[in-house]
LOMIBA-113527 format. One line per 2 residues: number of its first residue (from 1); their letters; for each residue x, y, z of C-alpha. Coordinates in steps of 0.05 Angstrom, whole numbers, plus 5000, padded with zeros to 4 digits. Example, Ala and Ser with C-alpha at 12.3 -4.5 7.8 and 13.67 -1.06 7.14 Angstrom:
2
1> AS> 5246,4910,5156  5273,4979,5143 .
This chain:
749
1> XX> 5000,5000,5000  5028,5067,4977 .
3> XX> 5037,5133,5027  4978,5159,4985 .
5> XX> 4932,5106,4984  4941,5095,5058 .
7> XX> 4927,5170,5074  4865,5167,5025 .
9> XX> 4833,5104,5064  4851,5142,5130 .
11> XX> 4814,5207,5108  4754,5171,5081 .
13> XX> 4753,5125,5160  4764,5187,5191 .
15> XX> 4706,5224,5159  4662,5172,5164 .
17> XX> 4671,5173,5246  4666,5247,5249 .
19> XX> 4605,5238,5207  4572,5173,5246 .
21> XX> 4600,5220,5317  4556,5275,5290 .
23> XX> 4494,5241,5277  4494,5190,5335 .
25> XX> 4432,5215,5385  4465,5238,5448 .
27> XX> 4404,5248,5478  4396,5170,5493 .
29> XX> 4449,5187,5542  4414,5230,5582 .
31> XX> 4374,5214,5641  4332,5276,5678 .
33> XX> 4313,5231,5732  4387,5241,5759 .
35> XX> 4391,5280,5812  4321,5280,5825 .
37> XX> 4333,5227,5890  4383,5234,5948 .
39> XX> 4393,5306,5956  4406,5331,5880 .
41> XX> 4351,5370,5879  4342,5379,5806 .
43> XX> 4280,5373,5758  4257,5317,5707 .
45> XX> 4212,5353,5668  4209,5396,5601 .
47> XX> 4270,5442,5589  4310,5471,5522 .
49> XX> 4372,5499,5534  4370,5552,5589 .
51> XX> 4293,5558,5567  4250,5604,5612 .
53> XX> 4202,5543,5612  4217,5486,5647 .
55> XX> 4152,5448,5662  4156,5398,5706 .
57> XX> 4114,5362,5758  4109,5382,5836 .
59> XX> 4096,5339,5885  4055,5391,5924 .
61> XX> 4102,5374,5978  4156,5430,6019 .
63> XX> 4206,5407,6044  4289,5415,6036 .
65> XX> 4298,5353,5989  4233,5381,5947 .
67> XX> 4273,5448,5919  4252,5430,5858 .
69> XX> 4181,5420,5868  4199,5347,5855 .
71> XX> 4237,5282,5894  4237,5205,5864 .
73> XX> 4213,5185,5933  4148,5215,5925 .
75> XX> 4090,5188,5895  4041,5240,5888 .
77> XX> 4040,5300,5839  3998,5367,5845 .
79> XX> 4001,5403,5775  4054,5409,5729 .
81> XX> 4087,5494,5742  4124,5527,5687 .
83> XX> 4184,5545,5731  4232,5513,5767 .
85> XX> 4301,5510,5800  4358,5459,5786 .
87> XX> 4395,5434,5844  4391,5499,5887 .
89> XX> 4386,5487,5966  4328,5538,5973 .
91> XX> 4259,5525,5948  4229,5581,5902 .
93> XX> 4184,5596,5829  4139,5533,5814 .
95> XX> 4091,5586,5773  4029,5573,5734 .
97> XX> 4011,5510,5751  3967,5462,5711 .
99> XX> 3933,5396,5735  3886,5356,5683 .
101> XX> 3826,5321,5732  3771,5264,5720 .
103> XX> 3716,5319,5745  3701,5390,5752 .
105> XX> 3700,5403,5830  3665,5447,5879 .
107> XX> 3686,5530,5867  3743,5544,5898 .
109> XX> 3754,5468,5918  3831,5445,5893 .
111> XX> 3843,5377,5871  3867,5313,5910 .
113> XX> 3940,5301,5901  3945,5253,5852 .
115> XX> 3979,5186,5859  4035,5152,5801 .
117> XX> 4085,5099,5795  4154,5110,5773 .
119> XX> 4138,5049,5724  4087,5103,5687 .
121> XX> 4133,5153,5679  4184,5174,5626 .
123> XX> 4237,5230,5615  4283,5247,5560 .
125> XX> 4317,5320,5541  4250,5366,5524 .
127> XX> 4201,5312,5547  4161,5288,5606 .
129> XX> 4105,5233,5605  4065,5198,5669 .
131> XX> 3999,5164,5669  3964,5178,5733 .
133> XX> 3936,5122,5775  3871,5157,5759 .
135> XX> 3880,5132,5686  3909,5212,5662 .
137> XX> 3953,5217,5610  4002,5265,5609 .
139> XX> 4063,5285,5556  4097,5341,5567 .
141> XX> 4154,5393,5517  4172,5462,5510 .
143> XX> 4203,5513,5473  4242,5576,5505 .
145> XX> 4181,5606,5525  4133,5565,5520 .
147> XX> 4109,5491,5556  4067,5448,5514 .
149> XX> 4018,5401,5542  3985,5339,5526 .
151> XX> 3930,5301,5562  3885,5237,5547 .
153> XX> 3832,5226,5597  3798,5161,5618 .
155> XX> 3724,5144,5589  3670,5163,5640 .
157> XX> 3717,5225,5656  3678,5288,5655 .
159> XX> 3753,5319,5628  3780,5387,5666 .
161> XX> 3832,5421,5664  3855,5461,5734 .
163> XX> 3901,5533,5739  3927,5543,5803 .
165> XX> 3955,5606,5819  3960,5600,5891 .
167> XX> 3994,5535,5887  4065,5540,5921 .
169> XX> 4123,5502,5954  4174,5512,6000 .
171> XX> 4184,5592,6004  4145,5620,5953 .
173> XX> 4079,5655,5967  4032,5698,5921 .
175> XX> 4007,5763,5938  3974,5777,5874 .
177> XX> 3948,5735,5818  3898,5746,5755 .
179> XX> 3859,5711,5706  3817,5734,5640 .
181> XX> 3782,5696,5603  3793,5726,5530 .
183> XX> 3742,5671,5489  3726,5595,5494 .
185> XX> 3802,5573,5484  3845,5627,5516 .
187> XX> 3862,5658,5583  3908,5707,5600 .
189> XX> 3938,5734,5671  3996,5735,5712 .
191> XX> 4021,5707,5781  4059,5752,5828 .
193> XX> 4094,5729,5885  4151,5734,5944 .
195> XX> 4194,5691,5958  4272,5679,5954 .
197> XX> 4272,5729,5906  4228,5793,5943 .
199> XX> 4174,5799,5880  4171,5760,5830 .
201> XX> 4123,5768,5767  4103,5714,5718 .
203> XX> 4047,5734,5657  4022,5676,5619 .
205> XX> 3972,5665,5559  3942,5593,5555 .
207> XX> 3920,5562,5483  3870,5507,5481 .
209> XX> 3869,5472,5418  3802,5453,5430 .
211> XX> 3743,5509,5462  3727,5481,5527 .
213> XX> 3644,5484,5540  3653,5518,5605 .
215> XX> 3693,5554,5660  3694,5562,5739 .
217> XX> 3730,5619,5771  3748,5635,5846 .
219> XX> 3775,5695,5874  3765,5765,5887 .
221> XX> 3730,5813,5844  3705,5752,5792 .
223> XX> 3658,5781,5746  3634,5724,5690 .
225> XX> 3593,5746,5635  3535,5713,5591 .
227> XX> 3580,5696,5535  3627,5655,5586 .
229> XX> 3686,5720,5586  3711,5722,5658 .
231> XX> 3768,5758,5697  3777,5745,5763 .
233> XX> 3833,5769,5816  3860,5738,5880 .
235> XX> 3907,5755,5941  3926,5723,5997 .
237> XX> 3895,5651,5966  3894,5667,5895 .
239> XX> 3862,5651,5840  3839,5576,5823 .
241> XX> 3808,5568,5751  3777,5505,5727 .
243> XX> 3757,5500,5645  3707,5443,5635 .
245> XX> 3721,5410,5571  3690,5382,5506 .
247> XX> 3736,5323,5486  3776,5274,5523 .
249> XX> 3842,5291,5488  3863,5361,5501 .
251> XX> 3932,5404,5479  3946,5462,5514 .
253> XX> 4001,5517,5495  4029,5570,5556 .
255> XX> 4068,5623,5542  4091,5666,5596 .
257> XX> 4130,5721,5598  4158,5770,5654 .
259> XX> 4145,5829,5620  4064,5826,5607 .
261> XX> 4007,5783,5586  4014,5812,5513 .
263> XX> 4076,5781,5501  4058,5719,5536 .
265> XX> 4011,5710,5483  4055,5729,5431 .
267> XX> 4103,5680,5454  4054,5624,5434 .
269> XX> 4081,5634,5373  4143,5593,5383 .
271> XX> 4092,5532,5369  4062,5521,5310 .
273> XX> 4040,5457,5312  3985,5422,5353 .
275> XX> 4023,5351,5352  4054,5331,5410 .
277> XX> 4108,5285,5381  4142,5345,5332 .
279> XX> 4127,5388,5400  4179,5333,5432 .
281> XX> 4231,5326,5367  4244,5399,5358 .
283> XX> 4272,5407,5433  4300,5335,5425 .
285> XX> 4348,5369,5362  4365,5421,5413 .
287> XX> 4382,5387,5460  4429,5338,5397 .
289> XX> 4458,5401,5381  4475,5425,5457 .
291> XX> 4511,5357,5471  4545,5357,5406 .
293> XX> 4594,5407,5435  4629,5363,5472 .
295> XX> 4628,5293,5436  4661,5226,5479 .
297> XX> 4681,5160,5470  4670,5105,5513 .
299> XX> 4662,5030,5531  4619,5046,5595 .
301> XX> 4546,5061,5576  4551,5079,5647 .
303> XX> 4599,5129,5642  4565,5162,5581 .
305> XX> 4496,5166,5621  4537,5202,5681 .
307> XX> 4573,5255,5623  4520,5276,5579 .
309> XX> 4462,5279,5633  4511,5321,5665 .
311> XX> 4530,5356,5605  4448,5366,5603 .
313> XX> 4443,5400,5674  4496,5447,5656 .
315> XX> 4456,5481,5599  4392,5491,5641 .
317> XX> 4417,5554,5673  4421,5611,5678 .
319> XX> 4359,5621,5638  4326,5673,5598 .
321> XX> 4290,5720,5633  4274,5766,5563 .
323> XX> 4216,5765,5513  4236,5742,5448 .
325> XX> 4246,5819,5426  4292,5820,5486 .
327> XX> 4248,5862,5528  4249,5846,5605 .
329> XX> 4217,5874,5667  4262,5886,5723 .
331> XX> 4242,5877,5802  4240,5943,5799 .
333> XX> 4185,5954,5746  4228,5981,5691 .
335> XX> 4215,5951,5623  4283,5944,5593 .
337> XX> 4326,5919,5530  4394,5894,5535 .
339> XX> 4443,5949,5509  4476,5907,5466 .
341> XX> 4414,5883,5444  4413,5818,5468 .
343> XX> 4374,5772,5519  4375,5783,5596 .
345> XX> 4385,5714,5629  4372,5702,5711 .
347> XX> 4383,5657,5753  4459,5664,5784 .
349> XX> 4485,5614,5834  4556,5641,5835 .
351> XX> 4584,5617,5892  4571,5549,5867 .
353> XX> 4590,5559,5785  4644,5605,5792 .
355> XX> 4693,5539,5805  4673,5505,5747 .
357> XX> 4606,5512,5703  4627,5590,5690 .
359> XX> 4700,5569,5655  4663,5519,5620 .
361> XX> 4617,5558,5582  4681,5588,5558 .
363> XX> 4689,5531,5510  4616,5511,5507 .
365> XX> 4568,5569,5499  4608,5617,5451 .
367> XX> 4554,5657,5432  4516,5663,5490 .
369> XX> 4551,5675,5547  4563,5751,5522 .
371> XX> 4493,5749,5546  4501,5720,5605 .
373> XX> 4558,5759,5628  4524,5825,5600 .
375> XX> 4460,5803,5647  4507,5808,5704 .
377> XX> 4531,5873,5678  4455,5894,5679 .
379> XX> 4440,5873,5740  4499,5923,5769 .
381> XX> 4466,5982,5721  4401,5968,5754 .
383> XX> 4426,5957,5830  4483,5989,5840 .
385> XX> 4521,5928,5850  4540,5863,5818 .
387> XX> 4498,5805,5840  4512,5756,5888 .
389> XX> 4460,5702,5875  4409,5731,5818 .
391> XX> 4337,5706,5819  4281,5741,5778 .
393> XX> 4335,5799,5773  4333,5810,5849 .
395> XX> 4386,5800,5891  4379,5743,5948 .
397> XX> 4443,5761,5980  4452,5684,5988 .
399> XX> 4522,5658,6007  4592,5692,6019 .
401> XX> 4636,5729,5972  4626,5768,5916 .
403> XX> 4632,5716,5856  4610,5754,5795 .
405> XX> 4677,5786,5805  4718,5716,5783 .
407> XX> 4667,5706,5731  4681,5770,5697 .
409> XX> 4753,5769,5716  4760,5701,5672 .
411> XX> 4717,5729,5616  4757,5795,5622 .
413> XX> 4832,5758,5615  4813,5721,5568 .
415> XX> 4782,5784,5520  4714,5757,5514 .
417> XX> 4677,5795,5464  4624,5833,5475 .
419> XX> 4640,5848,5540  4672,5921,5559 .
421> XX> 4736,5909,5612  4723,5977,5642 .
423> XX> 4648,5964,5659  4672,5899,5684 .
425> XX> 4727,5927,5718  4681,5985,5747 .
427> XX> 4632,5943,5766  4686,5897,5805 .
429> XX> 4711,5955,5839  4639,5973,5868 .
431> XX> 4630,5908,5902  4698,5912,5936 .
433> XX> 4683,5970,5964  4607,5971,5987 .
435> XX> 4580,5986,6054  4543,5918,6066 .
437> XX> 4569,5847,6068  4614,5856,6127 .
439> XX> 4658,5891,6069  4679,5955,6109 .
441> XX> 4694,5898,6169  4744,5862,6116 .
443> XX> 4777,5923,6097  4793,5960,6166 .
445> XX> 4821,5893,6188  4855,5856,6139 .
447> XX> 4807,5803,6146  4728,5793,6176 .
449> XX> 4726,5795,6254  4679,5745,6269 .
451> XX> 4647,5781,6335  4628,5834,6287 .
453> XX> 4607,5787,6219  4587,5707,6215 .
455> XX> 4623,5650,6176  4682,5704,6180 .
457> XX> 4736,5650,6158  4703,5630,6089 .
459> XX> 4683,5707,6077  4756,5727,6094 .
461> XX> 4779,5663,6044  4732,5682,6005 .
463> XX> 4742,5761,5991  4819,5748,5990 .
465> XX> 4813,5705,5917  4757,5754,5894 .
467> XX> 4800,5802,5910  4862,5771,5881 .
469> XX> 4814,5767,5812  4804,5840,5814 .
471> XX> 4878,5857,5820  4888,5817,5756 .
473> XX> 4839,5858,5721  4870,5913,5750 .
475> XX> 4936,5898,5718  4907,5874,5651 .
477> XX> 4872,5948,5646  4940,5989,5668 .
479> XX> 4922,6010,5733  4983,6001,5772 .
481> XX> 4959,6024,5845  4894,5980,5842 .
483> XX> 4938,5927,5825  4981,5936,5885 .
485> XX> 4918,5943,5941  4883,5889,5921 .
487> XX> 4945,5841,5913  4955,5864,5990 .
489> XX> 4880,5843,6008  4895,5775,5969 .
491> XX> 4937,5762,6021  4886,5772,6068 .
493> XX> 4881,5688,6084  4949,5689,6109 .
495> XX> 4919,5727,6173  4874,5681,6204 .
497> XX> 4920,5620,6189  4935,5587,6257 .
499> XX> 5003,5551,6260  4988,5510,6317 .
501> XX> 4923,5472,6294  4932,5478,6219 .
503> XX> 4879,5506,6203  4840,5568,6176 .
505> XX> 4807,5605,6242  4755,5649,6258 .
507> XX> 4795,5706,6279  4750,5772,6337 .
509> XX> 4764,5839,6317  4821,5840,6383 .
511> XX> 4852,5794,6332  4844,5738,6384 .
513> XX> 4825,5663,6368  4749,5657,6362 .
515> XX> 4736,5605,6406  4713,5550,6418 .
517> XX> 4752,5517,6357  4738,5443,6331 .
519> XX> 4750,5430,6265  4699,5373,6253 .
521> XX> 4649,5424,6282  4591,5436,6233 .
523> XX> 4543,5498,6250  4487,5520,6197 .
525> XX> 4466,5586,6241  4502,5637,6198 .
527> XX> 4512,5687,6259  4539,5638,6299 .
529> XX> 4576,5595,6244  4654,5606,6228 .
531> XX> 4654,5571,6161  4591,5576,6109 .
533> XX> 4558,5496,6101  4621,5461,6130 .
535> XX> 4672,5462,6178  4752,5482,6180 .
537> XX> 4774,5419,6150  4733,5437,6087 .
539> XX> 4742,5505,6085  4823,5519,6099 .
541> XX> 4849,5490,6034  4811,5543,5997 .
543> XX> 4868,5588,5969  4863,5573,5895 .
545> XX> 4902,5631,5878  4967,5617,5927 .
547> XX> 4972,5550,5937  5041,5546,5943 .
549> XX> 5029,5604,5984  4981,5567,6028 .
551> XX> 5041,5506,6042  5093,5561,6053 .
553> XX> 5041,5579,6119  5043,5498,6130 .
555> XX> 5116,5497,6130  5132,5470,6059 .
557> XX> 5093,5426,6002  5112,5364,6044 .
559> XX> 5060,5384,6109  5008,5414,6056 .
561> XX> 5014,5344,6024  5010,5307,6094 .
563> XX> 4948,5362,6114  4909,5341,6049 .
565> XX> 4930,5268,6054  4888,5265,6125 .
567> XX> 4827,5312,6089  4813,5254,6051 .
569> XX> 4831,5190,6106  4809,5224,6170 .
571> XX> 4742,5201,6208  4684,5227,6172 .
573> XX> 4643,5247,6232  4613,5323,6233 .
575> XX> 4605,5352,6303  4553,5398,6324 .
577> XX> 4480,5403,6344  4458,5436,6278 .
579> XX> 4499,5405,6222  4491,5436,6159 .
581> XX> 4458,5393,6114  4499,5416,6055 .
583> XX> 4561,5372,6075  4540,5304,6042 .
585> XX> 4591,5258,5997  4636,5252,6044 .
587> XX> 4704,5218,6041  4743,5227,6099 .
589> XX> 4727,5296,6110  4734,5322,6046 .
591> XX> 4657,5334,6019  4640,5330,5951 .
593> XX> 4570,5345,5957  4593,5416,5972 .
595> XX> 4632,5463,5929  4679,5484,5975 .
597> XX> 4717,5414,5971  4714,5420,5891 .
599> XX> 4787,5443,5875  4824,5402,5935 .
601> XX> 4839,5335,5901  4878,5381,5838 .
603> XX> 4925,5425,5891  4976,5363,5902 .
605> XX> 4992,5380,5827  5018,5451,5857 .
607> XX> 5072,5417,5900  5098,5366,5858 .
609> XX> 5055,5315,5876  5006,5305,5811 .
611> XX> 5001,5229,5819  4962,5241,5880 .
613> XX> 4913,5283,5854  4899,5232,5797 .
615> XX> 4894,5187,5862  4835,5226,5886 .
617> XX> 4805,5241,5824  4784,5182,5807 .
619> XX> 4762,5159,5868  4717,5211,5870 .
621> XX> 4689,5206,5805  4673,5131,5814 .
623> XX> 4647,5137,5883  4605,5203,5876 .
625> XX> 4566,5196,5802  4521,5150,5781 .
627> XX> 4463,5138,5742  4411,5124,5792 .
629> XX> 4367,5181,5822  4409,5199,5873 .
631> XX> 4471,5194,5831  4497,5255,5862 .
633> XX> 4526,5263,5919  4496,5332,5947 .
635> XX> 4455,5392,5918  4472,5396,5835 .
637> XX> 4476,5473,5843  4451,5495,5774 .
639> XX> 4499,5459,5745  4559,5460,5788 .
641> XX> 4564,5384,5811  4554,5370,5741 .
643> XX> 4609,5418,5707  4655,5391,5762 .
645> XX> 4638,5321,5732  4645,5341,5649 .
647> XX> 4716,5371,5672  4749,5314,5709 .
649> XX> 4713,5262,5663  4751,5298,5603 .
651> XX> 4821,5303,5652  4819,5369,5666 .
653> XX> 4795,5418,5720  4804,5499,5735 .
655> XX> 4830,5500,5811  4833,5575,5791 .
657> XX> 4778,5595,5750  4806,5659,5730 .
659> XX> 4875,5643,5716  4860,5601,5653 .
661> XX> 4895,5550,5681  4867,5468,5671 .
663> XX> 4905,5424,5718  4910,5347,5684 .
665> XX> 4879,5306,5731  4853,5224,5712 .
667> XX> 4810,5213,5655  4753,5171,5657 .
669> XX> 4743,5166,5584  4774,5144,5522 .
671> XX> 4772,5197,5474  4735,5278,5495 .
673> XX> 4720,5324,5429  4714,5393,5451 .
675> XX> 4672,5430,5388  4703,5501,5392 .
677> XX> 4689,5568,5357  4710,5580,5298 .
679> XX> 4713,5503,5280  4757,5487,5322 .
681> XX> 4769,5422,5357  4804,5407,5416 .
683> XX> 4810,5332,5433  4835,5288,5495 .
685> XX> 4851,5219,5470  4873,5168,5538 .
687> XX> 4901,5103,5517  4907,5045,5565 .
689> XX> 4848,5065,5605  4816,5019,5664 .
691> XX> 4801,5015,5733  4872,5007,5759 .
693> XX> 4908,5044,5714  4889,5113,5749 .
695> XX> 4955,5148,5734  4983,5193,5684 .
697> XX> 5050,5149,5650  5062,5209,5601 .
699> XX> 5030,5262,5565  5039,5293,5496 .
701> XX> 5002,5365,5471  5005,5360,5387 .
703> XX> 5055,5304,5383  5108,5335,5430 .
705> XX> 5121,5314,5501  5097,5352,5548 .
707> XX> 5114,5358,5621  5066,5414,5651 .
709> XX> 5019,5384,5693  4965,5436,5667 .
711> XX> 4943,5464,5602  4921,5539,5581 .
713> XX> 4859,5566,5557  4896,5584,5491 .
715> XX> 4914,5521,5489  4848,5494,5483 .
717> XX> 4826,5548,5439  4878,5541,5387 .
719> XX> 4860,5466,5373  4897,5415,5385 .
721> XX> 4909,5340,5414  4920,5328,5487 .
723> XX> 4953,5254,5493  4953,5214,5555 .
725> XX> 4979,5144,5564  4952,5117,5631 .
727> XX> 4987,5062,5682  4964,5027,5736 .
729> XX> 5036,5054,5769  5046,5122,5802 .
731> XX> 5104,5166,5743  5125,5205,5807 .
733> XX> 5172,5239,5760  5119,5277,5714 .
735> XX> 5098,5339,5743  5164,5343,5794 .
737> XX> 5195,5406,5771  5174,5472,5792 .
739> XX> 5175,5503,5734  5113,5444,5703 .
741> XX> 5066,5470,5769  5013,5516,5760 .
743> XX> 5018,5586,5789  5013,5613,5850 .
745> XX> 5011,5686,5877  5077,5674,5911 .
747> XX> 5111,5673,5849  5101,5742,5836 .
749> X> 5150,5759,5898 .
């Protein structure tokens, strides 16, 4: 065989794969039940990518593990709401919520709960189906804006169809709903609430595809004519409307909107059709095209289901919050456009996706994370500040830190376009310095006193990488003295470091010891607690801008080693009368189900020791994912747990997510495709993969050894083919030299 021939056949093989890779349905993969068990908290309903939809059934239940409105242990379901939450550990939205029943009932009388079996219910990417014990049928799809339902009713059903607007779970609560009834197969309205988010509005416009023969209203001020128009209002309770109808097969379209009923109905649009099944295809091909970015090989079905569901729950959110013209009303009332003219997205749980999901739209979401980042940008036009934890475009003031500012910081050093450094930077600089948040605390004392702020040792850890973020912006921009103060308040974790016990301490404003100090000690009472959802073995290793710095405060790389060696081999008992929930998936004491363990197992490669870290890696990947309901280990956090999953699947992870920095960790698959813009490719090929061979044997980037034990952003970018051969023996020698590590603040001095 010739050199020609033998490239030819190659070509052809090659583009025959790349073809068969492109049209294989990655949506098989994907399993929305995940999560929904154990304490994942996440959804199984009706979702496009970071739709404003996502219809999904509640279980009419509120409780912690019911965030979502739903959790596989239950086996009842109260109406299917057009909002909902993925993964968060607060329960909020759940809006407009529909129920189909056998019977019309008694005015202002809500249905029973009804009962299912898991054995009657289905869920794929864009589609949810149950039959009811009661003999229901439900399927279930959406577009951005709008959820699409379909019911079949039992014979000897007298078929009706219930709105709830007063239904809620967990901490929402209405204080003002509406309904009109424009004809005999559309209704219009909205649903205001409080809640996590202080006010929330939802409009909506329902669409029956076939007129229903009557309609029964409750509430205040319900005026119902001859002809069957009715509007009705409702506080306090809120409004319950049930539409009596003329066949037993029913499709109904909902549009909502947060703007105004008007475009709610306009949004109905979206849908053309009235068939269920091209309903269910279309957001099936968006959800093809969303997984396609990242394309894997594998032998393990298993291990597929675990990467492209999570792949799935990290394109949920943040989600649009705009009308399709890009108009949005703020908590404030304003109705706004985007100044770049694009869509305003909400929902923002930074402290969770700042490690992890945030760098990874960087490769993933191209063209819309301008949008997302611009949002954030918004939200400091409209409030003065950049947001902490975004919901309905109000500020919850949930969690420590300021983590928009690493988010921008990444998209900032790495010239994201669309995105204007001195807003950012602006923007950055108002955070640091505002009056609330225990911020003027930090900055008089070089770190947050704990008599005079709570969980003062993660807020101090905390502000000191935000901070650190900001000075790099700072730098990048020109502006020397910036640079130079917030370098100084990066260093602001060295100051509550205690020598003697190891550890990161609560520190009074007398700069003595807050006391009393364990370290297994777990307190969820955030005026009494030193360390947000955890304790100080959790939260001291969390310097992911100095770690060298942080084993220089040990006493060398050696003790940091030895320090994170017991993390993960210690006794996992928590201490405490009022243990925060939030510190699940626990090995040792290092807590996976909780974000502030995320980066730990990737710092040995910052000390020379990255054979270690593919130790831990793996271990945690094959002991904390799987593919049954509760295959994760703690709260998914809008697509946190999930990002961290995609990342150290693929054999990569961004201890510093503003550094553009991936540290190599242990891959779990064969071969990782990383669909870039421009038409680009990146791609991770791993050859001698198993369960024993864990470690890294020796790496190539684009045929040419390589001995850094990380890889840039640029890197990536630029295309390219990351080799790594895999033992079941530790190569203690790869990774050894200083000058391979990662960096560290400290080696700026």
């Amino acid at each position: 065989m010739n050199k020609f021939y033998f490239i030819l056949v190659f070509a052809v093989l090659f583009k025959a794969a790349s073809g068969y890779a492109q049209e294989k349905d990655l949506t098989q993969y994907v399993d929305p039940f995940i999560g929904t068990g154990g304490h994942g908290h996440t959804f199984p309903g009706a979702v496009v990518p970071f739709g404003m939809v996502q219809l999904s059934p509640d279980n009419g239940r509120g409780d912690w593990d019911w965030c979502s409105g739903y959790h596989y242990s239950d086996n009842k379901i109260a109406g299917f709401s057009h909002t909902h939450l993925s993964g968060t550990g607060i329960g909020d939205w759940l809006d407009i919520s529909i129920m189909p029943l056998l019977k019309l009932r008694q005015k202002g009388e809500r249905a029973e709960l009804a009962t299912f079996s898991h054995d009657n219910e289905q869920a794929s990417p864009g589609y949810y189906g149950v039959t009811l014990d009661n003999g229901i049928h439900a399927d279930l799809s959406a577009s951005e804006r709008v959820g699409y339902h379909h019911y079949e009713f039992p014979e000897n059903s007298e078929p009706t169809v219930q709105l709830d607007l007063a239904f809620k779970q967990n901490w929402d609560t209405p204080i003002e709903t509406h309904v009109e009834v424009l004809n005999d197969s559309t209704a219009i309205g909205y649903r205001y609430s409080t809640g996590w988010a202080s006010l929330q509005r939802v409009y909506f416009a329902i669409v029956f595809s076939k007129p229903f023969k009557d309609v029964l209203l409750s509430g205040e001020n319900a005026v119902i004519s001859d002809n069957m128009y009715a509007e009705t209002e409702g506080k306090g309770n809120g409004v319950l409307a049930q539409f009596l109808l003329t066949d037993k097969t029913i499709d109904l379209k909902v549009g909502i909107s947060m703007t105004s009923s008007e475009q709610a109905l306009a949004a109905i649009n979206e849908i053309q059709t009235w068939d269920i099944n091209e309903v269910k295809e279309v957001a099936r091909k968006k959800w093809q095209q969303e997984l396609q970015k990242v394309q894997v090989i594998s032998q393990d079905e298993e291990k597929l289901k675990i990467f492209y569901t999570a792949l799935y729950h990290t394109a949920i959110a943040p989600c649009l919050f705009s009308d399709g013209d890009g108009t949005y009303k703020n908590m404030q009332g304003d109705i706004l456009k985007m100044a770049n003219g694009g869509q305003r997205y909400t929902l923002y749980s930074l402290w969770d996706t700042f490690r992890a999901l945030n760098p990874l739209f960087t490769l993933t979401q191209p063209v819309r994370y301008t949008d997302m980042l611009n949002s954030m940008l918004a939200f400091y036009d409209e409030n003065g500040l950049l947001p902490v934890w975004d919901l309905s475009t109000a500020e919850t003031n949930t969690m420590t830190g300021y983590h928009a500012i690493p988010v921008l910081a990444d998209a900032v050093l790495k010239d994201w376009p669309g995105v204007d450094a001195s807003r950012a930077y602006k923007a950055m600089l108002a955070s640091a310095y505002q009056s609330g948040r225990g911020v003027p605390h930090y900055i008089q004392y070089g770190y947050m006193p704990q008599d005079l702020y709570g969980h003062s040792a993660s807020v101090t850890l905390e502000y000191a990488y935000d901070d650190w973020c900001i000075a790099q912006v700072a730098k990048k921009l020109g502006d020397e003295g910036k640079y130079k103060e917030f370098i100084e308040r990066a260093r602001s974790y060295e100051r509550i470091f205690d020598k003697e016990t190891g550890f990161m301490r609560a520190k009074n404003s007398d700069s003595s010891w807050a006391q009393p100090f364990d370290p297994f000690l777990s307190e969820h009472d955030e005026k009494k607690a030193q360390y947000v959802e955890g304790n100080a073995w959790q939260h001291s290793f969390f310097v992911p801008h100095d770690v060298r710095g942080l084993a220089a405060l040990h006493g060398g790389g050696n003790k940091l080693s030895l320090k994170m060696d017991s993390l993960f081999s210690i006794s996992s008992e928590l201490t405490g009368e009022n243990v925060s929930p939030d510190v699940s998936g626990l090995i040792g004491q290092y807590a996976h189900g909780n974000e502030p363990s995320h980066h730990i197992a990737y710092m040995y490669s910052y000390i020379g020791e990255p054979w270690k870290t593919q130790e831990k890696v793996r271990l945690i990947v094959d002991s904390m994912y799987h593919t049954l309901p509760d295959g994760y280990s703690g709260n998914e956090d809008v697509g946190q747990m999930s990002a961290w999953a995609i990342w150290s699947m693929a054999g990569l992870y961004p201890v510093n997510a503003a550094i553009g920095e991936y540290v190599i960790g242990s891959p779990s698959l064969e071969e990782v495709r990383f669909q870039l813009d421009g038409g680009k490719e990146f791609v991770i090929k791993t050859s001698g993969l198993s369960a024993r061979n864990i470690y890294v044997k020796s790496v190539k980037l684009n045929g040419k050894k390589y001995e850094k034990t990380y890889i840039t952003h640029q890197d990536m970018m630029s295309g390219g083919v990351l080799e790594l051969v895999m033992s079941d023996k530790a190569n203690k020698k790869w990774g050894q030299k200083s000058e391979n590590w990662p960096h560290s603040l400290i080696d700026s001095e």
